[in-house]
C-alpha positions in Angstrom: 58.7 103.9 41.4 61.8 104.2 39.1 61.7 102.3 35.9 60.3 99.3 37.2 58.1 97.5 34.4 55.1 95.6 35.8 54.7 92.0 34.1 52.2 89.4 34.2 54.0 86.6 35.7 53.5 83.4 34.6 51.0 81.0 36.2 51.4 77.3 35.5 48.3 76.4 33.5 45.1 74.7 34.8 44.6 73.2 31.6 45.9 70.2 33.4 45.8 67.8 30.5 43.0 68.5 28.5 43.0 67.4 24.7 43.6 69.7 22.0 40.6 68.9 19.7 41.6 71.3 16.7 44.3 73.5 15.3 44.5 75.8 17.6 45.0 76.4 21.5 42.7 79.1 24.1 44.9 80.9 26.0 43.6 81.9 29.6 44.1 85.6 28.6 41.3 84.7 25.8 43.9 84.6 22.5 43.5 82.0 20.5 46.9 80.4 19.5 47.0 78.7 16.5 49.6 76.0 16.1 52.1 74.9 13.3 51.4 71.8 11.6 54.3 70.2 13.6 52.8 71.0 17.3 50.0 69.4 16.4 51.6 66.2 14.5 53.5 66.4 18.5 50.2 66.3 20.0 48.9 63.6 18.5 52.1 61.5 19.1 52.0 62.6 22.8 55.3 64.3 22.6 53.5 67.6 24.1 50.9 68.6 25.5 48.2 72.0 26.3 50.1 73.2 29.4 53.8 73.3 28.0 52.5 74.8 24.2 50.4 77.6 26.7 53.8 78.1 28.7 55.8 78.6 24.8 53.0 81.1 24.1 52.7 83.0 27.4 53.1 86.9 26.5 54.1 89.0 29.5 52.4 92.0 29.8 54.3 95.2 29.6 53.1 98.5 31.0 
């Protein structure tokens, strides 16, 4: 194997519409993401939701 860098690769979230009750959003990797002031005033209006902030704050994992 050359340089080849292994990476998580993304997997749409199963989340799949669930609230956000507080100020901050559980990653499936176990993080806990803690949003802006202006992702959650975008929840709360309905302009976003849990699975496309999870997809912003997906982390690819480098070896």
């Amino acid at each position: 194997m050359s340089d080849a860098i292994q990476a998580r690769e993304y997997q749409e979230s199963r989340i799949e519409d669930e609230p956000i009750l507080g100020p901050v959003l559980a990653m499936p990797d176990g993080r806990i993401q803690p949003l802006t002031w202006m992702e959650r005033l975008m929840v709360r209006l309905h302009l976003t939701n849990a699975k496309t902030l999870e997809a912003r704050y997906f982390k690819p994992v480098s070896a």
